[in-house]
N, C-alpha and C positions, 0 to 999 in steps of 0.2 A: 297703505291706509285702507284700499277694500278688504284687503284680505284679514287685516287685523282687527276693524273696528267696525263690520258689518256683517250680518247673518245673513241677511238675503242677500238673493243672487239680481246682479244687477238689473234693471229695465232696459228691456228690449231697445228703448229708444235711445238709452243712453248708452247702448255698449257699442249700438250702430255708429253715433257718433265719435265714439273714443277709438273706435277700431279706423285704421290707416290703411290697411292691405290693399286697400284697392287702387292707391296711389303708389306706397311704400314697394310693391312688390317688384320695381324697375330693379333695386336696389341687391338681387338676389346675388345674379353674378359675383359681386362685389363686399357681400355681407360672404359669401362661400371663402373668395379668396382671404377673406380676412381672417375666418377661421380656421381655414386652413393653417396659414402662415402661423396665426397661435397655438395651436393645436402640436405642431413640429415644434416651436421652442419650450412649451411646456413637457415636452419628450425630451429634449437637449438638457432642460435644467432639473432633468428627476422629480419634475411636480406631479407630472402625469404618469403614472407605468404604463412601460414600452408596447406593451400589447394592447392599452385602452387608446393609444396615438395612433397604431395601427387598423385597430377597426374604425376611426374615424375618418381618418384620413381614404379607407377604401371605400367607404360608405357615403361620404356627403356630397361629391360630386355625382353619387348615384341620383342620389336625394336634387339636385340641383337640376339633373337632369329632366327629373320626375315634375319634380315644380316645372322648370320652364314647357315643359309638353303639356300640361293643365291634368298632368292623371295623380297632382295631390292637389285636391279641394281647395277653397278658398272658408276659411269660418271665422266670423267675425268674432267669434268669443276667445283667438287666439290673437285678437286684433292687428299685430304688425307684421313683418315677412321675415323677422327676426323669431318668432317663436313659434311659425309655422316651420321654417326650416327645422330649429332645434327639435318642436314638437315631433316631425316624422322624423328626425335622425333618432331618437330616445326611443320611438315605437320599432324600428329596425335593428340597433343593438344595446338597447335599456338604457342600465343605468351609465352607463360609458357617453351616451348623447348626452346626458345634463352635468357630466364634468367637463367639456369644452368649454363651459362659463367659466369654467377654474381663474380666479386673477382678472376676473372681466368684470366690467358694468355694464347695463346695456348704454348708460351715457356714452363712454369712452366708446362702443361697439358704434353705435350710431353715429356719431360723429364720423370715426374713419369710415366705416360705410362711403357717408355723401362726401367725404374728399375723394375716398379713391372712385367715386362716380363721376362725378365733376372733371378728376383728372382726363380720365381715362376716357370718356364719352360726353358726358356733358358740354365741357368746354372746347373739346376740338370739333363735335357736330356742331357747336355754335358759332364758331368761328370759320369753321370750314363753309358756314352758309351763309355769312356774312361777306365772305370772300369770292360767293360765287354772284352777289347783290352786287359789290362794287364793281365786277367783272362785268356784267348786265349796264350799270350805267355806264359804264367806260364807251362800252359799246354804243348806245345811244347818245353819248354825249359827242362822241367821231361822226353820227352820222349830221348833226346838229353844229356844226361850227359857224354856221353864215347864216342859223334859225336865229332873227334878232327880237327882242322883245324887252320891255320895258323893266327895271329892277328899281322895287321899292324903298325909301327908306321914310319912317312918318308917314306910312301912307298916301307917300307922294309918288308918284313918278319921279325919279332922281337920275337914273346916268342908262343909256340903252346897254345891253347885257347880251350874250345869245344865251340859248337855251344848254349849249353845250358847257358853257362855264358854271350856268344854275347847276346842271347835276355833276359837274363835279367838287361844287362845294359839298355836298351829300358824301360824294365816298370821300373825303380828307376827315366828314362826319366818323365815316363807318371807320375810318385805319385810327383814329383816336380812341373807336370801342375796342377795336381789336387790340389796342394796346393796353387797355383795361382790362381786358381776358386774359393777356400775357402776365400783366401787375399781380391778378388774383390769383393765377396759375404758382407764381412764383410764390406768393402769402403761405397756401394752402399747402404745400408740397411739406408737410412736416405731421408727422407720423401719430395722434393724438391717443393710440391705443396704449394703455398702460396708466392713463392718470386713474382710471375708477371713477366713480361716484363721485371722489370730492380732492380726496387727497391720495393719490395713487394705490397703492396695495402694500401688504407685506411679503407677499409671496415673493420668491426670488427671481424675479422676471427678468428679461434682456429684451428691453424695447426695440433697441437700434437694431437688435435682429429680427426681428417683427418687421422694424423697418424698410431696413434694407432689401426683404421680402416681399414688401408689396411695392419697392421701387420709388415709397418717399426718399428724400433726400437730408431726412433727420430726423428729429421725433421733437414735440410741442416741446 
């Protein structure tokens, strides 16, 4: 829509807004392994010539390197960490960096993105520091067995409680999250790269090897 239906160049204020990068860019790791892993089947299925697979593949983890060290820029008018990567892989071996879109959306890109982030990091540091909170009360609630104090219910004073049973109603809390982390974990684990835009591609793609590549356990 900008590109097509407007002369001017956007307002500062608004490109500041529409640009992501400065959140987005967690997602680098994870946006690399993706195209990676597409990068190699579009080589397997003759979409890509074998030589433009190869300068990608030996270039973008240079590229991923360079990003995470901060010696490629941050510029809002490339707005996400999706076309900042793309952008300096294309500046380092041309036009070979803007065929890695080959058979991609950045819908379907983005998406796997934040699952395999979630998989992979998101949800095990969030669970791992959940489990280090129950561990902490556990601890307090042992030292706490004979701490007695009053447990409400209506605002009333109802039945004497110790303090060690108050916090371990907390962690039976916390292992009902964590089994909602496992729940999602399990949701997620399905490989969304290959639908496109809307209704997948024509190109002759092999999902479940994309898949199997970055370790989902099937594809959407």
């Amino acid at each position: 829509m900008l590109r097509g239906r407007f002369g001017a160049a956007l307002d500062a204020l608004v490109a500041r807004l529409n640009a992501s990068i400065h959140f987005d860019q967690r997602l680098a790791p994870e946006d690399v392994a993706a195209s990676l892993a597409h990068a190699r089947m579009l080589g397997d299925r003759g979409i890509l010539p074998k030589r433009a697979v190869r300068r990608i593949l030996r270039e973008l983890p240079r590229v991923l390197a360079d990003f995470e060290a901060g010696r490629i820029p941050l510029d809002e008018s490339l707005e996400d960490v999706h076309m900042h990567l793309e952008h300096a892989l294309t500046e380092r071996i041309g036009e070979d960096g803007k065929r890695l879109h080959t058979a991609r959306s950045r819908n379907d890109q983005v998406a796997t993105d934040i699952r395999l982030y979630l998989l992979r990091r998101g949800i095990p540091e969030l669970r791992s520091a959940i489990t280090a909170l129950m561990t902490a009360l556990v601890g307090q609630a042992e030292r706490h067995v004979e701490t007695v104090l009053p447990g409400y219910t209506h605002l009333q004073r109802a039945q004497p409680v110790t303090l060690g049973h108050h916090l371990l109603a907390h962690v039976e809390a916390f292992e009902r999250d964590r089994g909602r982390l496992d729940d999602s974990a399990r949701r997620m684990n399905r490989s969304p790269l290959g639908s496109g835009a809307l209704a997948a591609t024509p190109f002759p793609i092999d999902r479940r090897q994309v898949a199997r590549a970055l370790g989902f356990g099937g594809v959407t």
